[in-house]
N, C-alpha and C positions, 0 to 999 in steps of 0.2 A: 805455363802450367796452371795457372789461377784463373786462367779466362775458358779453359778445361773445364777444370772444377766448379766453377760458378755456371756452367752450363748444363752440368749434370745436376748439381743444385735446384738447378731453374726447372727443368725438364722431368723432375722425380716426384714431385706433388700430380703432375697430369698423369704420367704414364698411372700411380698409385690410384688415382679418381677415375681413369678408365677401368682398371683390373679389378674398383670395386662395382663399378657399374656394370661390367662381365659377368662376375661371381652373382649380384644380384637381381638384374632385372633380364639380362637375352639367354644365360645360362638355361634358368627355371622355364622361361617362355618356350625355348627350342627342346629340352624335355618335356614339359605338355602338349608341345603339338608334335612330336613323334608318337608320346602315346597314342594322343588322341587317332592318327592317322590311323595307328593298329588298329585301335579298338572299331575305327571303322570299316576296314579292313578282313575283320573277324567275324562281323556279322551274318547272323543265320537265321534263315526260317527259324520263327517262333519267339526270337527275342522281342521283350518288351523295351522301347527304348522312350527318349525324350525328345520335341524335335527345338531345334529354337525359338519358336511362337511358344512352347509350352504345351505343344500335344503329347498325351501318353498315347502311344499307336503300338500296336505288334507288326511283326514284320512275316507277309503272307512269300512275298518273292522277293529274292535278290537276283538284279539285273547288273549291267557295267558301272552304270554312272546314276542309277536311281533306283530303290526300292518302291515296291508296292506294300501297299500300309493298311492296317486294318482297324478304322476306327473302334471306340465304346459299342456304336450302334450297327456294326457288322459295313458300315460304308467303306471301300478300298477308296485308297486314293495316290501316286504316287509321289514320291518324296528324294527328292536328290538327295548322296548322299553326304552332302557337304552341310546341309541344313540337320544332320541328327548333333545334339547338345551331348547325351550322355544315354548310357545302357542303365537300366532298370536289371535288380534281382531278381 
């Protein structure tokens, strides 16, 4: 029985340092990137978004796998949509 208990001893500090590494670092992560997905997902004619270079673009058409973007200076360009950062108000 003691060679038991000194196993569950030994074994209780890791399992404890996984379950905080869970709660804090892939928990938070795998919520951000479901948002994120939607958020990508939801996108419509006319939203102003962010791309990750730092372009503020609007968005003239949504296609399957890219938008068509419409610069400051009326230039389109298109834009995968794996590359938008975040929606603009």
């Amino acid at each position: 029985m003691a060679g038991n208990a000194d196993l569950i001893s030994s074994l209780l500090p890791l399992v404890a340092l996984f379950a905080i590494f869970y709660f804090l670092i892939i928990r938070p992560q795998q919520k951000q990137a479901k948002a994120h997905k939607q958020m990508i997902t939801e996108l419509k004619k006319g939203d102003k978004i962010v791309t990750n270079g730092g372009l503020m673009v609007e968005i003239i058409k949504v296609e399957e796998t890219y938008l068509v973007v419409k610069n400051h200076d009326n230039t389109e360009m298109k834009l995968m949509k794996d590359f938008v950062a975040k929606l603009l108000d």
